[in-house]
C-alpha positions in Angstrom: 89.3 61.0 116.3 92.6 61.7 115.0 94.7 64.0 117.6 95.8 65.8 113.8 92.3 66.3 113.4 91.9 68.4 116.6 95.3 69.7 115.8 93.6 71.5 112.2 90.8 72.3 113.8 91.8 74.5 116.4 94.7 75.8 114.0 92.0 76.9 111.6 89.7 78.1 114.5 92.6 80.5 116.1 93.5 81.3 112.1 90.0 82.7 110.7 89.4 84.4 114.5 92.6 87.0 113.6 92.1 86.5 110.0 88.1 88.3 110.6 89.5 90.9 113.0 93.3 91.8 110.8 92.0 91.1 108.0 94.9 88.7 107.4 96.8 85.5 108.7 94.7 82.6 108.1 96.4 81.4 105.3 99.5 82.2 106.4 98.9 80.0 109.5 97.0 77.4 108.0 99.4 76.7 105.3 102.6 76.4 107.8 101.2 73.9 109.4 100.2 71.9 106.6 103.9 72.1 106.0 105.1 71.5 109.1 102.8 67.5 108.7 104.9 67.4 105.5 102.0 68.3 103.1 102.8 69.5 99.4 103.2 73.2 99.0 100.4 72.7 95.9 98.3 69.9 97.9 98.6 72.8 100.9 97.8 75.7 99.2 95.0 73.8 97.3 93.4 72.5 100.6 93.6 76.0 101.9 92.0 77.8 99.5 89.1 75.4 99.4 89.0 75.7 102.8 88.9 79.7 102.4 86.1 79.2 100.3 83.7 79.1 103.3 85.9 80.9 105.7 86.0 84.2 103.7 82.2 83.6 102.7 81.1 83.8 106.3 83.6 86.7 107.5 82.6 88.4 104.0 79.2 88.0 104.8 79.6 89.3 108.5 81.4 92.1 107.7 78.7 93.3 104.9 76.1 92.6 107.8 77.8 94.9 109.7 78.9 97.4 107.0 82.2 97.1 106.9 82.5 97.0 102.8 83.5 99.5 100.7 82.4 98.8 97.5 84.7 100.4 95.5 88.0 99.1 97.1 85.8 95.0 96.2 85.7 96.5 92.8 89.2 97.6 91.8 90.9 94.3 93.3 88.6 91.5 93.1 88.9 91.1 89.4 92.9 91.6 89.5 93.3 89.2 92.2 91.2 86.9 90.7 93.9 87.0 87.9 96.9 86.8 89.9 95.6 83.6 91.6 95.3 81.7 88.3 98.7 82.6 87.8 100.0 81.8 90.6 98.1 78.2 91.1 99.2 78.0 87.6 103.3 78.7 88.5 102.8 76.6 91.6 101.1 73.3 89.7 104.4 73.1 87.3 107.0 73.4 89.7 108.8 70.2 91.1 107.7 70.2 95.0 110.6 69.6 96.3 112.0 72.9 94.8 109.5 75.3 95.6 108.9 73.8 99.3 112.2 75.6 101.0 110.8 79.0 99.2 107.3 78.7 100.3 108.4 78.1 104.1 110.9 81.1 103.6 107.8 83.4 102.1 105.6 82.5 105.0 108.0 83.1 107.4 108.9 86.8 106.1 104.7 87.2 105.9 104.6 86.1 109.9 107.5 89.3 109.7 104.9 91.4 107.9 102.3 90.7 109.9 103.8 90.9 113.3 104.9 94.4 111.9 102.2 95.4 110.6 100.4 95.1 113.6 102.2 97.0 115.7 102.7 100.2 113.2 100.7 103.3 113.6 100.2 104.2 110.0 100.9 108.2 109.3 97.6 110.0 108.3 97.4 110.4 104.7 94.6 111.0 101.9 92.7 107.7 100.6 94.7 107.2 97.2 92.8 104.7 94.6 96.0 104.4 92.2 97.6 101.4 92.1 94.5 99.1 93.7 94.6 96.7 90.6 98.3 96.3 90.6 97.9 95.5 94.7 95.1 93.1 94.2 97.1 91.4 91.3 100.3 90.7 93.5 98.4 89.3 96.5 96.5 87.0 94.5 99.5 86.0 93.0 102.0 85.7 96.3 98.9 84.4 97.8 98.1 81.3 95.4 102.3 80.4 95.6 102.7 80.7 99.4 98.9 79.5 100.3 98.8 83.0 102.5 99.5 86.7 101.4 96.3 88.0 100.3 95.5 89.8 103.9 99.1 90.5 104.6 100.0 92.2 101.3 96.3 94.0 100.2 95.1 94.8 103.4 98.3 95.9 104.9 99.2 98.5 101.6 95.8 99.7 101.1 95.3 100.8 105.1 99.2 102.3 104.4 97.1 104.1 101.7 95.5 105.9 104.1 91.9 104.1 103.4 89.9 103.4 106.9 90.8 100.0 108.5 87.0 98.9 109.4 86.1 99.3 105.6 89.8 97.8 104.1 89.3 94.4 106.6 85.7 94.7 105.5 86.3 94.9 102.0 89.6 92.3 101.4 88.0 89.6 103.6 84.6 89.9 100.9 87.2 90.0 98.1 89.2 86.8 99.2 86.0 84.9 98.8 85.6 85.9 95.2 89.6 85.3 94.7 89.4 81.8 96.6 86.8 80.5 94.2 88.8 81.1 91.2 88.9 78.6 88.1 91.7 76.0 89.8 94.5 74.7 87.6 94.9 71.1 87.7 97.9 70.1 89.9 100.9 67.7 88.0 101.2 64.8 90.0 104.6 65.6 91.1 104.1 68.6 92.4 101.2 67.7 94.8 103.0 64.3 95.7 107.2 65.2 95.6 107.0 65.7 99.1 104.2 63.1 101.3 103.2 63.4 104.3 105.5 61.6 106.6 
């Protein structure tokens, strides 16, 4: 096989493994690497949200198993992040590759920040708020459709700032992403998924 082939896999292994515990990253990850082979930002962000597809079905389903999913958080951000990912896949499909390329590896780079700091950070203890879920959900579909990662980074990290419990906010976002990552696709122009080939 292909040594890139062994390269992904391994990349995507690592990914989903601190993706199902954080409840964040695997986009992130996935995606820079994509970049790093010289992949679209569309192509990439397209290949890793099919690829989330399955990912976020199986962590969704294991964290449901294991009751991990607060029902209430799925229903105030699933149906605004579903939204803010046709708008971003939207954005991203009509913007010249080339352009949006230096952005995208700036984004992820400040979301490997967020995470890093995220994890370390003992959040204060506060009561659970509910305001403001739909606008949360809305922007990480939307930062996560342009940068092919945010989603975790952005919803999980705000909402368990919120004071909400961390098993049942990982729980919750990772079943959410699979109903985000199966959104209605926009088609991709032809020169944004092909401005920049893979060298």
């Amino acid at each position: 096989m292909d040594e890139s082939w062994w390269l992904f896999f391994f990349v995507g292994l690592f990914a989903q493994l601190v993706d199902g515990a954080l409840g964040m990253a695997f986009g992130v990850t996935a995606t820079s690497v994509m970049l790093s082979f010289g992949t679209a930002p569309a192509q990439a962000s397209a290949m890793v949200h099919i690829a989330e597809i399955f990912t976020t079905a199986a962590s969704g389903a294991s964290h449901w198993w294991h009751g991990n999913v607060d029902w209430t958080i799925v229903r105030r951000i699933a149906i605004p992040g579903t939204a803010g990912g046709i708008l971003g896949a939207t954005l991203l499909s009509n913007v010249d590759g080339k352009m949006i390329a230096p952005i995208v590896t700036v984004y992820l780079a400040l979301m490997g920040v967020l995470i890093l700091a995220r994890a370390i950070r003992k959040f204060a203890t506060v009561e659970p708020t509910q305001r403001g879920m739909p606008v949360v959900g809305f922007s990480g579909g939307v930062l996560d459709a342009v940068g092919g990662g945010g989603w975790g980074p952005i919803v999980t990290s705000t909402l368990a700032g919120a004071g909400h419990v961390p098993r049942y906010v990982i729980g919750s976002v990772n079943l959410t992403e699979f109903v985000v990552t199966s959104r209605p696709r926009q088609p991709s122009s032809s020169r944004s998924d092909w401005a920049i080939s893979r060298r």
